[in-house]
LUMSEZA-645615 format. One record per residue (C-alpha): x, y, z; residue in three letters. Coordinates in steps of 0.02 Angstrom, whole numbers, padded with zeros to 5 digits, always signed. Example, Ala and Ser with C-alpha at 12.3 -4.5 7.8 and 13.67 -1.06 7.14 Angstrom:
2
+00615-00225+00390ALA+00684-00053+00357SER
This chain:
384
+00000+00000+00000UNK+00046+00160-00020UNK+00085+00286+00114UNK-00080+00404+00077UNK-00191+00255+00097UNK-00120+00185+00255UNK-00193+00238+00414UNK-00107+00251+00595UNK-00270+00188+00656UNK-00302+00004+00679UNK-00455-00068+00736UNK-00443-00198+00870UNK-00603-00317+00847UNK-00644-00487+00920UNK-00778-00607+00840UNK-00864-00791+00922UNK-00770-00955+00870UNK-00858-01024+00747UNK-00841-01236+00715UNK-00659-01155+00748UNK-00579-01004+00778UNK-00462-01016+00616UNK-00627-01009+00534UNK-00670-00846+00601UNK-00509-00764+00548UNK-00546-00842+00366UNK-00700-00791+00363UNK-00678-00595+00422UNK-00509-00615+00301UNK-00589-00665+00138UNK-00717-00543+00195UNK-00606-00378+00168UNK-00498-00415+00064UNK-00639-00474-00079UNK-00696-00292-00085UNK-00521-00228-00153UNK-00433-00242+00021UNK-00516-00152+00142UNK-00394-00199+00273UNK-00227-00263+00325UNK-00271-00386+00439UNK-00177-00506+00558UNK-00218-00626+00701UNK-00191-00567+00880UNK-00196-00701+00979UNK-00236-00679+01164UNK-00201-00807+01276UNK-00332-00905+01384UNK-00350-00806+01549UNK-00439-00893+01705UNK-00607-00796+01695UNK-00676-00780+01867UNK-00861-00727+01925UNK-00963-00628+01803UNK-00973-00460+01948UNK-00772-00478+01930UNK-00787-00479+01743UNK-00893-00304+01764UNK-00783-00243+01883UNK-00627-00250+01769UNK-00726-00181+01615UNK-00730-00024+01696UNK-00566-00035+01774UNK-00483-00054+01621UNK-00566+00081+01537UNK-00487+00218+01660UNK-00336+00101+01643UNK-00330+00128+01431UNK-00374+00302+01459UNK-00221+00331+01561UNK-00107+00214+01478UNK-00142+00317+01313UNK-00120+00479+01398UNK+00072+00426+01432UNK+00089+00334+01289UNK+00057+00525+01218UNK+00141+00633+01340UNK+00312+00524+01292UNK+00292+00520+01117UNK+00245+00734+01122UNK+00401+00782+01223UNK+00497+00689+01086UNK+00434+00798+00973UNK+00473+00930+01079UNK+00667+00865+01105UNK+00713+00805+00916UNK+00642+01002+00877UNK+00629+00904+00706UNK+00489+00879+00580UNK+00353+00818+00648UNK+00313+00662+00499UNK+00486+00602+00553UNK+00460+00590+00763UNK+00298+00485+00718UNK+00388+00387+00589UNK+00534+00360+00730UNK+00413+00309+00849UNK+00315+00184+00755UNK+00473+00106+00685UNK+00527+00097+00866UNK+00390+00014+00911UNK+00369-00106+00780UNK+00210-00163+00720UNK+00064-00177+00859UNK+00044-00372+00800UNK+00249-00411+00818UNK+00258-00314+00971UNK+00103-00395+01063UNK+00175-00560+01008UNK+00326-00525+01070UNK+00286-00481+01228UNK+00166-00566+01354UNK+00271-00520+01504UNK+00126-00402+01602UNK+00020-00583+01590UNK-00021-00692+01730UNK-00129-00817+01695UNK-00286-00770+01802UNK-00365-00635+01774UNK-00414-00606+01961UNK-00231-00562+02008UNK-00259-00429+01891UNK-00110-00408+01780UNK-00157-00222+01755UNK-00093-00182+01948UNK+00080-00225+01863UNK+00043-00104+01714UNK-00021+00026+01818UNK+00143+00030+01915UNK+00265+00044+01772UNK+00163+00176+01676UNK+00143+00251+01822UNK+00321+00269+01859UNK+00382+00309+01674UNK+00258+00452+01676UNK+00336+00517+01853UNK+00516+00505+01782UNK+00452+00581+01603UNK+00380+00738+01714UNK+00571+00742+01795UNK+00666+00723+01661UNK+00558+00851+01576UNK+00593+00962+01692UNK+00763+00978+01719UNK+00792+00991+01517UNK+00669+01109+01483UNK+00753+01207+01616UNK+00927+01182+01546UNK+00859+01235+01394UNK+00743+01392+01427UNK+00914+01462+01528UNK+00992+01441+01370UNK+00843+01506+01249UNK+00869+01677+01384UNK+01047+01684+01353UNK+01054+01684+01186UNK+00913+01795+01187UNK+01004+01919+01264UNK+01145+01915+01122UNK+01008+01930+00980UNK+00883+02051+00921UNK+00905+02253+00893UNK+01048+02337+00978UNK+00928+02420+01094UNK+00900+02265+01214UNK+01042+02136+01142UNK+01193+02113+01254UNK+01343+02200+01173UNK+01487+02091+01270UNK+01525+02024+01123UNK+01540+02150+01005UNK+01622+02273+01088UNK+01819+02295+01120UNK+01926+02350+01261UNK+01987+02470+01149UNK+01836+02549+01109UNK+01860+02637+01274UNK+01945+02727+01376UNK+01956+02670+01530UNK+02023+02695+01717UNK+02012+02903+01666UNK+01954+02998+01817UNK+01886+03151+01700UNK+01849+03047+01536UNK+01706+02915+01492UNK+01665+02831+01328UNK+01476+02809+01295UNK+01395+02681+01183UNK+01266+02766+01053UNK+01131+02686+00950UNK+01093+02795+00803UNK+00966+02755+00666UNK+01039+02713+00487UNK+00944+02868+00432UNK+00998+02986+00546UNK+01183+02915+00552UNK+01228+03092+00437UNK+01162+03185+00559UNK+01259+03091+00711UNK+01434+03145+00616UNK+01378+03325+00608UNK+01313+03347+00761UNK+01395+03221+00881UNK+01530+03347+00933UNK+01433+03505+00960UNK+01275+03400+01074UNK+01341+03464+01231UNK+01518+03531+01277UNK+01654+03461+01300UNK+01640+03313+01180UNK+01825+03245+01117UNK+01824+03280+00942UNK+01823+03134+00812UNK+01835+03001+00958UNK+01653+02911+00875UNK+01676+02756+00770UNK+01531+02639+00718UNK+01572+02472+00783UNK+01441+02367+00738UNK+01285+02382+00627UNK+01116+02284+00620UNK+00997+02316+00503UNK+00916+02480+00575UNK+01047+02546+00655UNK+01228+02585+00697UNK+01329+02560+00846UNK+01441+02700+00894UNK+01559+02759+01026UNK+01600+02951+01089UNK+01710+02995+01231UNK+01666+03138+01355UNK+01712+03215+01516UNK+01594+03147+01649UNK+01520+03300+01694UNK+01440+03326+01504UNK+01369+03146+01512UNK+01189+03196+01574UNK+01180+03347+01463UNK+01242+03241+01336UNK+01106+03097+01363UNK+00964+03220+01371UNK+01040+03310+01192UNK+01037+03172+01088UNK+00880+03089+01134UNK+00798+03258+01040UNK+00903+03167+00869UNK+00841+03000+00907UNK+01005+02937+00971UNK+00989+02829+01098UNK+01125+02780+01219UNK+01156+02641+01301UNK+01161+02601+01484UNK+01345+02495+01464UNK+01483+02495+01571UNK+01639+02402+01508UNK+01681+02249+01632UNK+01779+02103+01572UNK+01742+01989+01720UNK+01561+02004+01681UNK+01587+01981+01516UNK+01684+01840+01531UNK+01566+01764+01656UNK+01423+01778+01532UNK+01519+01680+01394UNK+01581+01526+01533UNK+01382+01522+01569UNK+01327+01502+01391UNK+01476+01378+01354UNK+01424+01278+01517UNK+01231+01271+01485UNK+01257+01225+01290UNK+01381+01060+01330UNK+01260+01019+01482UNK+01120+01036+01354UNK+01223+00911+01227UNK+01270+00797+01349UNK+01087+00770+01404UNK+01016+00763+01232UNK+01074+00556+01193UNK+01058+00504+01356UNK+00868+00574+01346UNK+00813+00546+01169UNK+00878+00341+01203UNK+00773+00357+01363UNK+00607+00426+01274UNK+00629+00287+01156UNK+00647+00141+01265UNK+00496+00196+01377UNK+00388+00249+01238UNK+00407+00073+01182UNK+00369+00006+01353UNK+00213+00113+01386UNK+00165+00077+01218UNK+00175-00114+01246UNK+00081-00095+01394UNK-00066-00002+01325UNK-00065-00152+01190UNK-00088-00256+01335UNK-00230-00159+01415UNK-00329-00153+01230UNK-00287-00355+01256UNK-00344-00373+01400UNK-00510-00270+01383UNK-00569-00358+01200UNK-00528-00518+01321UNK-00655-00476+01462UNK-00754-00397+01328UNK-00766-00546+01230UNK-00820-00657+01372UNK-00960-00528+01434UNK-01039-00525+01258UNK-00999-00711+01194UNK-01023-00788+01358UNK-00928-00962+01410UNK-00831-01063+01382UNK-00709-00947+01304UNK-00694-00956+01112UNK-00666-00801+01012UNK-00546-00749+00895UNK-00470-00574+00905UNK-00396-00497+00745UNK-00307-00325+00717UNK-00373-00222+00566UNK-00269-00084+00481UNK-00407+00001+00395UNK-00359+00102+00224UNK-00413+00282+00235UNK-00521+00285+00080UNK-00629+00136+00114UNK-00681+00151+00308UNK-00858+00162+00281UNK-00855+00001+00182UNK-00749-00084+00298UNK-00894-00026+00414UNK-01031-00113+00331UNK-00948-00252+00277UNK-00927-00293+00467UNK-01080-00238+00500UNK-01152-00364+00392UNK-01033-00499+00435UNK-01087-00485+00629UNK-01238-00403+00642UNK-01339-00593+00698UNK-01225-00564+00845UNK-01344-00447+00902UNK-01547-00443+00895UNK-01553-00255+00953UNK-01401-00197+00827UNK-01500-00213+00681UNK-01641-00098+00795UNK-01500+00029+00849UNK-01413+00059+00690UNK-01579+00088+00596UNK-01665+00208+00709UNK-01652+00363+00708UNK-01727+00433+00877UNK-01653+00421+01042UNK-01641+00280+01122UNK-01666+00282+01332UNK-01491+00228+01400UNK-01377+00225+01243UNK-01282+00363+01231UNK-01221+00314+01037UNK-01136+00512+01024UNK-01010+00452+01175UNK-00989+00262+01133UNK-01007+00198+00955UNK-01089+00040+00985UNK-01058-00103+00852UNK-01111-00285+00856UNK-00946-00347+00879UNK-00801-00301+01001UNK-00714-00190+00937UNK-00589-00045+01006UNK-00502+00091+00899UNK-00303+00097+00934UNK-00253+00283+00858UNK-00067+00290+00817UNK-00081+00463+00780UNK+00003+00523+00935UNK+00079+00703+00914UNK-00056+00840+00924UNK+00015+00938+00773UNK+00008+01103+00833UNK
């Protein structure tokens, strides 16, 4: 298939055992892929759990449903900050993050590790935990990089933009000055590219005692120069209050190589922290995405399981199958399940078909279908 048609949705469905369960699978199979393949389907095989009273059956339902909702929350959160951290295209993160995680099918099969084999010892306890604990170490880890990183972001903040807020440590030279001059002081003066004529003219003449042709434009961005003038101290204030009435504005800057220096160390220190914790992190975000990922797998499991036995009753014979739905033919897919399952259900055939309310199904919050079924949406980054 090609990439337009494939969907990072799959549709998680379970169906009764018919003489067998391999005829179920052949049957939904043949099914979807007669109508120009709906679907890329595959088996997902859930192992026989020890079922239990029917109240514990209702109990876990519902347990499991705040379990998926907060499995998929961190499942999300992870895959988001990675976004966040590889600052890269956003096709790519999901791309990374699939590929890391393998398809749903390989990875379920792969792993049955959160299983026990009764389903009263309640395997989702265990899940609960390590979710739990990757999203407490996510919000950490979070943390102290975004930190790292915003201190940076401020930084170099500070040593962009116009030459009205930007630090000028770095542009400036010692020589610019004069310094150590008990009478003398050299003043740094922004003066608009237009008005730059007007600065040569005047510069001397703004207030008195001014020392003739000491102004040189040291920097430029692309409104404006950057120019020093040396003065005696006591023509500073007239000076100030002068060339504001020109529009040039000087600078608040006194000349201090310690600070300066200090300023640089800082940037240098916070941009190797901030590439020393980038590996470590982006190999951590991978490893747990996959693990919260395989867990929510295992709660979607584990709810078409008790799902299954609710709706098909005992003894336990269903098959469960994983659908990868192509984009264009969903509504199909739709009715060719429909019509597949729909003698699963007296009351289907009644809900679908009527169009008024109907007293205790609440079809705008639950899509109801006559077969278990449970959406798994890969789409995981909100693209903002």
């Amino acid at each position: 298939q090609d990439k337009g048609t494939r969907m990072t949705e799959f549709w998680l469905i379970s169906a009764p055992g018919e003489k067998t369960c391999q005829q179920t699978w052949e049957k939904l199979h043949a099914a979807t892929t007669k109508h120009n393949n709906l679907s890329t389907n595959s088996k997902f095989n859930i192992p026989d759990l020890k079922v239990g009273t029917l109240d514990v059956l209702v109990g876990l339902s519902d347990e499991l449903a705040k379990l998926d909702a907060f499995v998929e929350s961190v499942v999300k959160k992870v895959a988001q900050y990675m976004a966040d951290v590889l600052e890269d295209s956003k096709d790519k993160v999901q791309e990374n993050l699939l590929a890391n995680g393998g398809l749903l099918e390989q990875q379920w099969q792969a792993e049955h590790k959160f299983y026990s084999s009764s389903l009263d010892t309640v395997p989702f306890l265990l899940i609960f935990k390590g979710v739990n604990q990757i999203d407490n170490d996510l919000k950490a880890r979070a943390s102290a990089y975004n930190n790292l990183k915003g201190n940076l972001q401020n930084l170099e903040r500070k040593n962009a933009g116009s030459l009205l807020t930007r630090s000028l440590a770095d542009i400036v030279k010692k020589e610019d000055f004069v310094l150590d001059s008990e009478y003398l002081v050299t003043l740094l003066v922004i003066v608009p590219k237009l008005n730059y004529n007007d600065w040569v003219k005047q510069y001397e003449t703004l207030a008195e005692m001014v020392v003739p042709r000491s102004s040189n434009v040291l920097f430029e961005d692309q409104d404006s120069y950057l120019c020093n003038v040396t003065l005696f101290r006591k023509a500073v204030d007239d000076f100030k209050h002068k060339a504001r009435e020109y529009k040039f504005m000087v600078r608040d800057f006194q000349y201090n190589e310690e600070e300066m220096k200090a300023d640089k160390e800082e940037m240098n220190r916070l941009s190797t922290d901030k590439k020393k914790q980038f590996g470590p992190l982006v190999r951590w975000l991978k490893v747990n995405f996959s693990e919260a990922f395989i867990a929510w797998i295992h709660v979607k499991a584990l709810r078409v399981f008790v799902e299954s036995v609710l709706r098909y009753g005992l003894p336990v014979n269903f098959q469960a199958m994983l659908l990868q739905p192509n984009k264009k033919t969903m509504k199909k897919l739709r009715e060719v399940l429909y019509d597949l399952y729909k003698h699963l259900d007296s009351s289907a055939a009644a809900i679908i078909d009527a169009t008024m309310d109907i007293p205790g199904l609440n079809l705008s919050q639950q899509e109801y279908y006559p077969y278990v079924y449970y959406k798994i949406d890969c789409n995981l980054l909100e693209f903002k």
